[in-house]
N, C-alpha and C positions, 0 to 999 in steps of 0.2 A: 821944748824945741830941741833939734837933733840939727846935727852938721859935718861938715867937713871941715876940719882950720885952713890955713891956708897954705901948712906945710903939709899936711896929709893930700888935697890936693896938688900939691908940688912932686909930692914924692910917688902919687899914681902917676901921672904923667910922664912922670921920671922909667917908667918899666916899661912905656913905648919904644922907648932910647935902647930898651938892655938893659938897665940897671934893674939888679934883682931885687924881690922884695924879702922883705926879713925873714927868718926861717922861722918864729915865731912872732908872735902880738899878745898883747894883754889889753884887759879890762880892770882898771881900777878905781877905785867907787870913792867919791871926794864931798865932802861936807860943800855948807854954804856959803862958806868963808869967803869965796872968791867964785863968781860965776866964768866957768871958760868959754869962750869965743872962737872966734875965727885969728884973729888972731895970736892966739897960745900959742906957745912952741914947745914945752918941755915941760914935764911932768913936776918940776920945780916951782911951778908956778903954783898950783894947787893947790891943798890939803885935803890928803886920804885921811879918811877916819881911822879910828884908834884902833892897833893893834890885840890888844888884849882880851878882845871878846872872838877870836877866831877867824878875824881881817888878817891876809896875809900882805905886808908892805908892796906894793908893784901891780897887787890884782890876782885875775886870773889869767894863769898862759892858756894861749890858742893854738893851738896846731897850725898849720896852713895845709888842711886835709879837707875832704867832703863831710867830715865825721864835728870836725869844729865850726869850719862854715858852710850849711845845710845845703841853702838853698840860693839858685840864683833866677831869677823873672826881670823878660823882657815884657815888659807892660806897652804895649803900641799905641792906646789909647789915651794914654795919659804919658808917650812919650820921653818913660823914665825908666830903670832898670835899679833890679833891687839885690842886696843879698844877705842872705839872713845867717845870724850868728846862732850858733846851739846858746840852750835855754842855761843861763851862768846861777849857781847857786851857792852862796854861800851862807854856812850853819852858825850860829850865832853859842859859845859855849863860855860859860863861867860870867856873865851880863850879860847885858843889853849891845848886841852889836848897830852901829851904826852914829850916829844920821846921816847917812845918807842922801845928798841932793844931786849930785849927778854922775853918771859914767863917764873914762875918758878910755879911748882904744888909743893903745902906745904901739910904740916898736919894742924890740927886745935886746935896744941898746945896754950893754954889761953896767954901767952906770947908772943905777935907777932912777934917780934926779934927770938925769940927762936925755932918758927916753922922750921922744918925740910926739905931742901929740897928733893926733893924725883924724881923731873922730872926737864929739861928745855929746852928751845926752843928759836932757835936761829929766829928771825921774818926777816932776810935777810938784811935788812936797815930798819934806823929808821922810825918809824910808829906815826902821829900825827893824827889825827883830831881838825879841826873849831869846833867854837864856833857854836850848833845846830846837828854836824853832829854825825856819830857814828863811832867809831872804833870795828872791828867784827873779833875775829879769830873763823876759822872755820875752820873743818876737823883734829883737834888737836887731835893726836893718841898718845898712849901710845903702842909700838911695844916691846915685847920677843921676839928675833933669837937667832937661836945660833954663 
């Protein structure tokens, strides 16, 4: 399951108004400890997996460019609009990186604890990679329906 919390739709709606959106975002990758919701707020809620295998604390930074987020579709059919995030890879070095159970897209609040969650995604069952290999999401949408 994939969503919006209820600050990340707070905070789109918010950039109708003029308020601008953050000059970067992250994806970071959180065990099973604690499944996130709608409503999370802050990245303090969570637990990111362990650093030591090649997990950077906070994720991966996103641009807010064409190059970081791909693709946008206006689906008519099915009444919903989509936009896709480039494919995130992260290399697993010196163990086993992970587990892995879900992604949360933050803000790029200077406070890492503090950053907002805004998206999450549930990755189905835990996700590791070896020592050498990579762990890669891809096709990561950010979806409005009504």
């Amino acid at each position: 399951m994939a969503g919006f919390t209820n600050k990340g739709k707070y905070r789109l709606l918010e950039t109708l108004r003029g308020v601008s959106l953050p000059s970067n975002m992250y994806v970071a990758l959180c065990t099973s400890a604690t499944a996130p919701d709608a409503d999370f707020e802050t990245l303090s809620q969570v637990t990111q997996i362990g650093t030591s295998t090649g997990y950077a604390s906070g994720g991966i930074s996103l641009n807010m460019d064409t190059t970081d987020w791909s693709a946008i579709v206006e689906d008519d059919t099915n009444d919903d609009s989509e936009l896709t995030i480039k494919d995130l890879v992260w290399t697993a070095s010196g163990g086993t990186l992970g587990a892995a159970r879900y992604a949360v897209l933050t803000d790029d609040n200077a406070t890492e604890g503090d950053r907002e969650i805004w998206a999450y995604y549930d990755l189905g069952s835990d996700q590791s990679a070896s020592s050498g290999q990579t762990l890669t999401l891809s096709g990561f949408l950010l979806k409005l329906a009504e």
